[in-house]
Backbone as XML, in Angstrom:
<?xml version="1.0"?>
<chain id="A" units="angstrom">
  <residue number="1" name="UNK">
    <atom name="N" x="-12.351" y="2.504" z="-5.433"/>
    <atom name="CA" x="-10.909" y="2.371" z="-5.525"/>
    <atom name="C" x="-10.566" y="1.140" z="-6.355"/>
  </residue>
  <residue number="2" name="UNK">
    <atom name="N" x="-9.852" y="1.118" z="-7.362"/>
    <atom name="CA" x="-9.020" y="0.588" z="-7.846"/>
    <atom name="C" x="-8.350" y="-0.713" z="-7.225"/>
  </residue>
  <residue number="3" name="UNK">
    <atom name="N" x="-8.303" y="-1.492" z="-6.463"/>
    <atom name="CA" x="-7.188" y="-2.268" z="-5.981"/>
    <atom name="C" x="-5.900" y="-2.959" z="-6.962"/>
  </residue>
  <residue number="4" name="UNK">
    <atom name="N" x="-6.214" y="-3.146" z="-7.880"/>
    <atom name="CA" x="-5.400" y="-4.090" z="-8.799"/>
    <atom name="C" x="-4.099" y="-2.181" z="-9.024"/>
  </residue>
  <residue number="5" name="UNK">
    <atom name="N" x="-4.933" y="-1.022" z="-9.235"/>
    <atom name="CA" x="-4.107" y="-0.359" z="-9.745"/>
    <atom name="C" x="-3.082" y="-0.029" z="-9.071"/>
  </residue>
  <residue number="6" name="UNK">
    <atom name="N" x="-3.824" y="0.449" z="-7.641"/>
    <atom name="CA" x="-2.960" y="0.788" z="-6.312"/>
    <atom name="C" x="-2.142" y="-0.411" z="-6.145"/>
  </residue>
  <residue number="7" name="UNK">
    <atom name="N" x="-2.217" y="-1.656" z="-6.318"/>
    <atom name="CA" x="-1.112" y="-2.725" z="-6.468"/>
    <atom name="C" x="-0.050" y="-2.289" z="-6.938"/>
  </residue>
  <residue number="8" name="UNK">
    <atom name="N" x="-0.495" y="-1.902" z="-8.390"/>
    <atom name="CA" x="0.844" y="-1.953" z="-9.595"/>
    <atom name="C" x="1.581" y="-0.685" z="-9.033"/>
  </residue>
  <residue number="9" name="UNK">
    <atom name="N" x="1.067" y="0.636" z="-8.555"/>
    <atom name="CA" x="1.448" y="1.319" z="-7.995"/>
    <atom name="C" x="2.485" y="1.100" z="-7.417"/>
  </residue>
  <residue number="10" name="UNK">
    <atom name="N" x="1.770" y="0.587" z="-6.310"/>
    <atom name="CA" x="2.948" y="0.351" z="-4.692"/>
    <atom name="C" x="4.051" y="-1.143" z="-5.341"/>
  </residue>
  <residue number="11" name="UNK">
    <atom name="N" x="4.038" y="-1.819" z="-6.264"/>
    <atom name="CA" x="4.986" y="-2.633" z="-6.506"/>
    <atom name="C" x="6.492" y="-1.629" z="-7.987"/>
  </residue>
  <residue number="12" name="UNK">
    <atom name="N" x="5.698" y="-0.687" z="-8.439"/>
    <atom name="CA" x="6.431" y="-0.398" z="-8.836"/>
    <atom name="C" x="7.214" y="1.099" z="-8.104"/>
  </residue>
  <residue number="13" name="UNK">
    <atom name="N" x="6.544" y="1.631" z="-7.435"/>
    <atom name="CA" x="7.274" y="2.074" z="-6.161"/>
    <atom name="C" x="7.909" y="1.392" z="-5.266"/>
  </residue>
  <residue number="14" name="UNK">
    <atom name="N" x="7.863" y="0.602" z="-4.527"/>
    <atom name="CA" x="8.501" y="-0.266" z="-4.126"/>
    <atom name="C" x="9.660" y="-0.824" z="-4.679"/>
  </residue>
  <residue number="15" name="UNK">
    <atom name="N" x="9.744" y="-1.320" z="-5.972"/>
    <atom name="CA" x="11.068" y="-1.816" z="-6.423"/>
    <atom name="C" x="11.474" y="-0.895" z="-7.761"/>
  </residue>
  <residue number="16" name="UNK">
    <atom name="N" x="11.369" y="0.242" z="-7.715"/>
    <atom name="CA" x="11.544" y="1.523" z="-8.042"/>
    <atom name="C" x="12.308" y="1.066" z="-9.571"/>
  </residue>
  <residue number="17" name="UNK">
    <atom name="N" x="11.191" y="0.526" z="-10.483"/>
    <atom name="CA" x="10.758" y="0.093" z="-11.275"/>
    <atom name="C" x="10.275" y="0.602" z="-12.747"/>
  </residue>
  <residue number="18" name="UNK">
    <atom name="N" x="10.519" y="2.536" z="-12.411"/>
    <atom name="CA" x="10.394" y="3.519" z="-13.209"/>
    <atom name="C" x="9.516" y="3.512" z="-14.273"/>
  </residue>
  <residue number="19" name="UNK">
    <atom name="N" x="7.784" y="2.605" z="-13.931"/>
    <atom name="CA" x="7.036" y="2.225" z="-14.651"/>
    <atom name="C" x="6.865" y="1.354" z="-15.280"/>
  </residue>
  <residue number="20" name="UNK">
    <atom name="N" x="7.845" y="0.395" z="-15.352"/>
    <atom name="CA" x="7.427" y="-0.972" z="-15.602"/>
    <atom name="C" x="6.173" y="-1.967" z="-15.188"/>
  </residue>
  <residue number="21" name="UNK">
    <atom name="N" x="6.124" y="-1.798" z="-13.534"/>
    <atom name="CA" x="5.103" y="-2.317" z="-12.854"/>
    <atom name="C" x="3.493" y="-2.141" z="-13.756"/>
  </residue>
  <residue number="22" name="UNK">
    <atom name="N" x="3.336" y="-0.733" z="-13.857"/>
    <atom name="CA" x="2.386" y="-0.120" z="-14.684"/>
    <atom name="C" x="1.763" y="-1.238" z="-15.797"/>
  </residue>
  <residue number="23" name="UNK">
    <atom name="N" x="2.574" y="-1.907" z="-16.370"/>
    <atom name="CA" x="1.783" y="-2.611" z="-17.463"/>
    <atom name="C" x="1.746" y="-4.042" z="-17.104"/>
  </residue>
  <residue number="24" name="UNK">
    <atom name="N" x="2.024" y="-4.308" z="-16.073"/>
    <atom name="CA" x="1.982" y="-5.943" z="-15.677"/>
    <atom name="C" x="0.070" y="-6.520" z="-15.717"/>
  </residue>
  <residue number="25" name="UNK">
    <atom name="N" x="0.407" y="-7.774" z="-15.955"/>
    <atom name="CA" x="-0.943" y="-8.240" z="-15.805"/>
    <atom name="C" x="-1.128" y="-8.999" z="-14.700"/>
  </residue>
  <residue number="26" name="UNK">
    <atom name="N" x="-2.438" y="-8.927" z="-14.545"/>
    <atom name="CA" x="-2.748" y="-10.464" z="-13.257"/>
    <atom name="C" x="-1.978" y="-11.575" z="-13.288"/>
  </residue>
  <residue number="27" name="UNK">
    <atom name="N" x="-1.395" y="-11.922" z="-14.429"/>
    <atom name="CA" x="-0.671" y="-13.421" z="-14.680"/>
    <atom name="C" x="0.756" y="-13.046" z="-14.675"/>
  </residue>
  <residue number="28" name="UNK">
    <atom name="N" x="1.650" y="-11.557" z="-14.540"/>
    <atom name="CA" x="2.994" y="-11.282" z="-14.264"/>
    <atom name="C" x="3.225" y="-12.026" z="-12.896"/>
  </residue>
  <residue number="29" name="UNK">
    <atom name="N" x="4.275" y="-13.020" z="-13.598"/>
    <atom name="CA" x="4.783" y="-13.706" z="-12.494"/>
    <atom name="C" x="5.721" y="-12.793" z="-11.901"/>
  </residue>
  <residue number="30" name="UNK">
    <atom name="N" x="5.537" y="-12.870" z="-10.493"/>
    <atom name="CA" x="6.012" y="-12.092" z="-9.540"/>
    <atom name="C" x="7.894" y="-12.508" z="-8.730"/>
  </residue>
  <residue number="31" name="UNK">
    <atom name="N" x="7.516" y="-13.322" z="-7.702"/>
    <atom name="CA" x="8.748" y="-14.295" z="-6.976"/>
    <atom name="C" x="9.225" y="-14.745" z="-7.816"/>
  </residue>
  <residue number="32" name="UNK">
    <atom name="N" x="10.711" y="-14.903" z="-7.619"/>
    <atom name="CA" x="11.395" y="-15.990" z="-8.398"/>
    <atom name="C" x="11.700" y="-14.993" z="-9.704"/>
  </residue>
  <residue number="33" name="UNK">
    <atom name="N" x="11.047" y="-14.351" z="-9.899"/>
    <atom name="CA" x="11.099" y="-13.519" z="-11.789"/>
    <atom name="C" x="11.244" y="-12.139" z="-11.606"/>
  </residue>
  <residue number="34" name="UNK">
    <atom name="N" x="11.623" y="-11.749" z="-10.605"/>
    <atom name="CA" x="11.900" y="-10.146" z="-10.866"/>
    <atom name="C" x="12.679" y="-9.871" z="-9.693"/>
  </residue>
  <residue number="35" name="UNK">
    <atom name="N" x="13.931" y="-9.494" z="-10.211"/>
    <atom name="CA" x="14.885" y="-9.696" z="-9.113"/>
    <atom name="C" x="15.146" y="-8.279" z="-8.240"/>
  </residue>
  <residue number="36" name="UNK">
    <atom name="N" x="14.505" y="-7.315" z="-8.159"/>
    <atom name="CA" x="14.011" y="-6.195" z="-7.798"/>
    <atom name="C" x="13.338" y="-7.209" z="-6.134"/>
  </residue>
  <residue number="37" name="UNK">
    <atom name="N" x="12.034" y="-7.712" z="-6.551"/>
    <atom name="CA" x="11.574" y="-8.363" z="-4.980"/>
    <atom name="C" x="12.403" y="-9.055" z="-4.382"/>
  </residue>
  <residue number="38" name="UNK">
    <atom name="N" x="12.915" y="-8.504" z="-3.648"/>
    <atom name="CA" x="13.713" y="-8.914" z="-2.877"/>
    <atom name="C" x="13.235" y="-8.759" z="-0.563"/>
  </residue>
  <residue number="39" name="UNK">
    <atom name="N" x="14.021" y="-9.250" z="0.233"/>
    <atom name="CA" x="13.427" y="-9.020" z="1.608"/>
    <atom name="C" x="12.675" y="-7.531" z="1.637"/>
  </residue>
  <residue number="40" name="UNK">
    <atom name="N" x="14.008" y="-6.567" z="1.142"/>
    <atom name="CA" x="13.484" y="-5.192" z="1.633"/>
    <atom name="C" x="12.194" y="-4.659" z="1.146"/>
  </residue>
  <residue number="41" name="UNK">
    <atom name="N" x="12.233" y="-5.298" z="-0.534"/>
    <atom name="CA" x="10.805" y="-4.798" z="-1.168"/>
    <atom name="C" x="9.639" y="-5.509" z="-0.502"/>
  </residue>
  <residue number="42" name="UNK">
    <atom name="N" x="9.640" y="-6.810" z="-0.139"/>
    <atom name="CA" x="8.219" y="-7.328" z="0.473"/>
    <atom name="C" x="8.315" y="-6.621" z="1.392"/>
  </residue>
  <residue number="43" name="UNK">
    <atom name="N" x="8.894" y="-6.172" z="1.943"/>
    <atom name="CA" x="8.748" y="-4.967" z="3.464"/>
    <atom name="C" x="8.220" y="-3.851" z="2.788"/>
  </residue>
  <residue number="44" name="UNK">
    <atom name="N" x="8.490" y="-3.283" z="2.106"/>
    <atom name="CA" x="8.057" y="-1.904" z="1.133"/>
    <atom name="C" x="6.993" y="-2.435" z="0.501"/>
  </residue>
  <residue number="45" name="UNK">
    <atom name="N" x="6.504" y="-3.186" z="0.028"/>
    <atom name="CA" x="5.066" y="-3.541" z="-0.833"/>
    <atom name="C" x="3.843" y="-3.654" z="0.398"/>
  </residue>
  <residue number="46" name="UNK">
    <atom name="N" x="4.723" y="-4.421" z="1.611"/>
    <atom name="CA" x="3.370" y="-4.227" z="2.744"/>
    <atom name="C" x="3.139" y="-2.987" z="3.337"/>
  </residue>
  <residue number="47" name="UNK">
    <atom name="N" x="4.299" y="-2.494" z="3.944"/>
    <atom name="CA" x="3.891" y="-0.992" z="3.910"/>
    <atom name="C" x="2.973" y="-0.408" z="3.311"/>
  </residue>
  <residue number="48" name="UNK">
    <atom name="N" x="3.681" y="-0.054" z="1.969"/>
    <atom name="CA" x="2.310" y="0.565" z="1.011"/>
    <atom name="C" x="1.288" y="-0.010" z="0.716"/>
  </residue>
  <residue number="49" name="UNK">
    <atom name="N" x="1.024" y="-1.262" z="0.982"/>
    <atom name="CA" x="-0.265" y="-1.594" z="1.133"/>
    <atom name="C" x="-1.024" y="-1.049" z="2.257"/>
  </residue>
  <residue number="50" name="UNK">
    <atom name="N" x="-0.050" y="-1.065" z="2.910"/>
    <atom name="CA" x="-0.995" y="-0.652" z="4.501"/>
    <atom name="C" x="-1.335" y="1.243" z="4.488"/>
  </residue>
  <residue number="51" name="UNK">
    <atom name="N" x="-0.604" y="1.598" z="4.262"/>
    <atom name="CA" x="-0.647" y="2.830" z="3.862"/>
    <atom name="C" x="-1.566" y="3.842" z="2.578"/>
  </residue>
  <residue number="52" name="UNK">
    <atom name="N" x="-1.264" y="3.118" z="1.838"/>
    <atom name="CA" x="-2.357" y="3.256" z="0.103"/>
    <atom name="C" x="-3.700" y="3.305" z="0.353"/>
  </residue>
  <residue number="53" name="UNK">
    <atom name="N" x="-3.568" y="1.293" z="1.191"/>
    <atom name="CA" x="-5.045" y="1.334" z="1.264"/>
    <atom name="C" x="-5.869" y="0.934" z="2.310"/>
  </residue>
  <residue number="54" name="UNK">
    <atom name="N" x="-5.055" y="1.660" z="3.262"/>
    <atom name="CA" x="-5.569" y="1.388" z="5.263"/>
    <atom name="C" x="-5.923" y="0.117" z="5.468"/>
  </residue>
  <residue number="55" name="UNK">
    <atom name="N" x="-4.889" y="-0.920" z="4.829"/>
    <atom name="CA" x="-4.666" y="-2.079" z="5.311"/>
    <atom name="C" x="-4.144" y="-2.144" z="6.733"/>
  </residue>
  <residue number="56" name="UNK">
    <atom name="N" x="-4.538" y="-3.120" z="7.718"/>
    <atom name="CA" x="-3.320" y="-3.275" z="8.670"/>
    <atom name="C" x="-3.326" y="-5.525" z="8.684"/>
  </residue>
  <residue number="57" name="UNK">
    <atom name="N" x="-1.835" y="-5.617" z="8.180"/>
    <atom name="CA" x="-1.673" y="-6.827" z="7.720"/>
    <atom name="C" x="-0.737" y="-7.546" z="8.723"/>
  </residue>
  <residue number="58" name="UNK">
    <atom name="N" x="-0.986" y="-8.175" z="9.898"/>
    <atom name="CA" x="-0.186" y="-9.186" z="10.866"/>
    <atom name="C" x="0.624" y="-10.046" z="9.621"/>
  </residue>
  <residue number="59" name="UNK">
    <atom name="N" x="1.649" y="-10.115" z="10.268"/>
    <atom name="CA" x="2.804" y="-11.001" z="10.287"/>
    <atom name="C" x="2.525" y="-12.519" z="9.484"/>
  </residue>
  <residue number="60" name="UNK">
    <atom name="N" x="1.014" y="-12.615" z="10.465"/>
    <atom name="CA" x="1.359" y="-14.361" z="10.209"/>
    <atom name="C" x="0.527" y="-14.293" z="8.881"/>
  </residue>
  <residue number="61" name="UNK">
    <atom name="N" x="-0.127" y="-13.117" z="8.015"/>
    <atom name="CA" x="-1.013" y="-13.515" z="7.050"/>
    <atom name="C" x="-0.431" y="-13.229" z="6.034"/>
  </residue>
  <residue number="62" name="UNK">
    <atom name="N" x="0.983" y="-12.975" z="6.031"/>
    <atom name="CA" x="2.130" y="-13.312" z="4.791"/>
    <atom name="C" x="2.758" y="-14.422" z="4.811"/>
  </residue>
  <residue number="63" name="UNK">
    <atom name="N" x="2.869" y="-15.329" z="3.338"/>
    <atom name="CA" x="3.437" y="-15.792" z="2.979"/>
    <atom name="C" x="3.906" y="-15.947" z="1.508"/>
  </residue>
  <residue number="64" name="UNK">
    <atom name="N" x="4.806" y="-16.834" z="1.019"/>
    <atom name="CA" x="5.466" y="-16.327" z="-0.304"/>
    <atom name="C" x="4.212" y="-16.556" z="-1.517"/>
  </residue>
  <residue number="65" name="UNK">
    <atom name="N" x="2.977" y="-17.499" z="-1.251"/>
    <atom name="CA" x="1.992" y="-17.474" z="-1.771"/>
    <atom name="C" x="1.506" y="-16.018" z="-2.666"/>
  </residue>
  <residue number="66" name="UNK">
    <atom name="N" x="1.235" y="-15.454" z="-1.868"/>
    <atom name="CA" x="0.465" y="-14.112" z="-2.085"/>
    <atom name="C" x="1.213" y="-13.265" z="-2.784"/>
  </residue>
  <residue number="67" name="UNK">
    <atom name="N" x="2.527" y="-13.758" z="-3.346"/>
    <atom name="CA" x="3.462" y="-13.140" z="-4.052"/>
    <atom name="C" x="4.046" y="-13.687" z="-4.936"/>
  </residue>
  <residue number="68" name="UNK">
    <atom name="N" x="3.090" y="-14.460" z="-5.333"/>
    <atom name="CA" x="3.370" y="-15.417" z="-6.518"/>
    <atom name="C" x="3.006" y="-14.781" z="-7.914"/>
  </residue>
  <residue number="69" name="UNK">
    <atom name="N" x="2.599" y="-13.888" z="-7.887"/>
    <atom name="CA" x="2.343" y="-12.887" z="-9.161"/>
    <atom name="C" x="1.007" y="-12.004" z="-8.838"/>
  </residue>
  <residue number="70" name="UNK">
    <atom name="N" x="1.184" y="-10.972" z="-9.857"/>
    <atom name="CA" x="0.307" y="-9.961" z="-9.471"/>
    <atom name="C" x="-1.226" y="-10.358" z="-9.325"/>
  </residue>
  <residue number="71" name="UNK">
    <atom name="N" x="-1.927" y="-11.203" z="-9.737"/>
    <atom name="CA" x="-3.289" y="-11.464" z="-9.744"/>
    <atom name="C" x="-3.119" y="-11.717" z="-7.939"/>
  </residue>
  <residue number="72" name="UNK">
    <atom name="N" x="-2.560" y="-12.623" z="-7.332"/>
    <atom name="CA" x="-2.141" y="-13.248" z="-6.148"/>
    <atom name="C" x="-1.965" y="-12.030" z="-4.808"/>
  </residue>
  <residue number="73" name="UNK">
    <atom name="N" x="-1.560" y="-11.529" z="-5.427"/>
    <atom name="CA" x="-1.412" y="-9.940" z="-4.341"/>
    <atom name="C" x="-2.246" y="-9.268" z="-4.510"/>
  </residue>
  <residue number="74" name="UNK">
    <atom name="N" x="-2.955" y="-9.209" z="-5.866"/>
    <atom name="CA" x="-4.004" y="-8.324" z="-5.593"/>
    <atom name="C" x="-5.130" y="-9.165" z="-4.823"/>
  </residue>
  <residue number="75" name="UNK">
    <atom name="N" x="-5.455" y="-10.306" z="-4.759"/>
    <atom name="CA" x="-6.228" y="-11.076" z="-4.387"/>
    <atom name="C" x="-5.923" y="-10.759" z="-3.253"/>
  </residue>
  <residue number="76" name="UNK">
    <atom name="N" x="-4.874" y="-10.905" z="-2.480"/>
    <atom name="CA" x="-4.228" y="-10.776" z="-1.089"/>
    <atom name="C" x="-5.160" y="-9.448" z="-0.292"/>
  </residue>
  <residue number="77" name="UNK">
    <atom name="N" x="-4.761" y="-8.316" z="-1.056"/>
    <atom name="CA" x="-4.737" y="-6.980" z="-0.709"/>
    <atom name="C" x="-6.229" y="-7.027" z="-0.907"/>
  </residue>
  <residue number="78" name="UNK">
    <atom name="N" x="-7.153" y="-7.479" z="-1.642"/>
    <atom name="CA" x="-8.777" y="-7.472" z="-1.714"/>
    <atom name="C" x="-8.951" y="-8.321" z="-0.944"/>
  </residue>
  <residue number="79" name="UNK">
    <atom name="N" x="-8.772" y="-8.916" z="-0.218"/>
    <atom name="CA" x="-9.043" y="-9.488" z="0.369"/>
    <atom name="C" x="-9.520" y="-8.754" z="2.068"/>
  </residue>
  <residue number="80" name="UNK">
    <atom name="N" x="-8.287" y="-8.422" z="2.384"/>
    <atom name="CA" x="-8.291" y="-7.809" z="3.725"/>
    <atom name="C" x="-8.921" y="-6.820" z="3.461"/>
  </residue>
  <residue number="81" name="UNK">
    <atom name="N" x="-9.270" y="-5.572" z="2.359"/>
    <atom name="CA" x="-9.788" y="-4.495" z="2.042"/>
    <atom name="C" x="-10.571" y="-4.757" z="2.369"/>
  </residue>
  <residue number="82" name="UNK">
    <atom name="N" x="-12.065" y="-6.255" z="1.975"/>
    <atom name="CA" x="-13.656" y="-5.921" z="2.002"/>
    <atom name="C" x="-13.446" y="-6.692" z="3.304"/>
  </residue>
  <residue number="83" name="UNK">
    <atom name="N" x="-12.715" y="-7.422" z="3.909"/>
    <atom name="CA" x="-12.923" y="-8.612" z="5.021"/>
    <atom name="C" x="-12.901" y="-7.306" z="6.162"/>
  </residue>
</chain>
């Protein structure tokens, strides 16, 4: 599996993004720069993380860190995948 792809996936589903997400790189700054992420979408990006890729992600292991751009979330989301 893919992780970085299933990322771009679920972020451009999530902030319904009509393929934009698709070409972002590891270094697309995320927070702060795309005014799409907003409360409801970090609720919708964990979801589909959890869902995509049978993540199950507690509460306390979000923070705005991990959403500091796409390399950062995917790091996030590989993370819990092999852990």
């Amino acid at each position: 599996m893919n992780i970085e792809q299933e990322v771009l996936v679920i972020l451009d589903e999530a902030m319904s993004l009509k393929g934009r997400a698709l070409g972002f790189s590891r270094d697309t700054v995320l927070l702060g720069a795309l005014p799409e992420l907003d409360s409801m979408a970090v609720l919708a990006i964990i979801s589909g993380l959890e869902a995509r890729l049978g993540l199950t992600i507690d509460d306390d292991d979000i923070d705005g860190a991990a959403f500091a751009t796409v390399g950062t979330l995917v790091d996030f989301a590989q993370a819990r995948f092999s852990g």
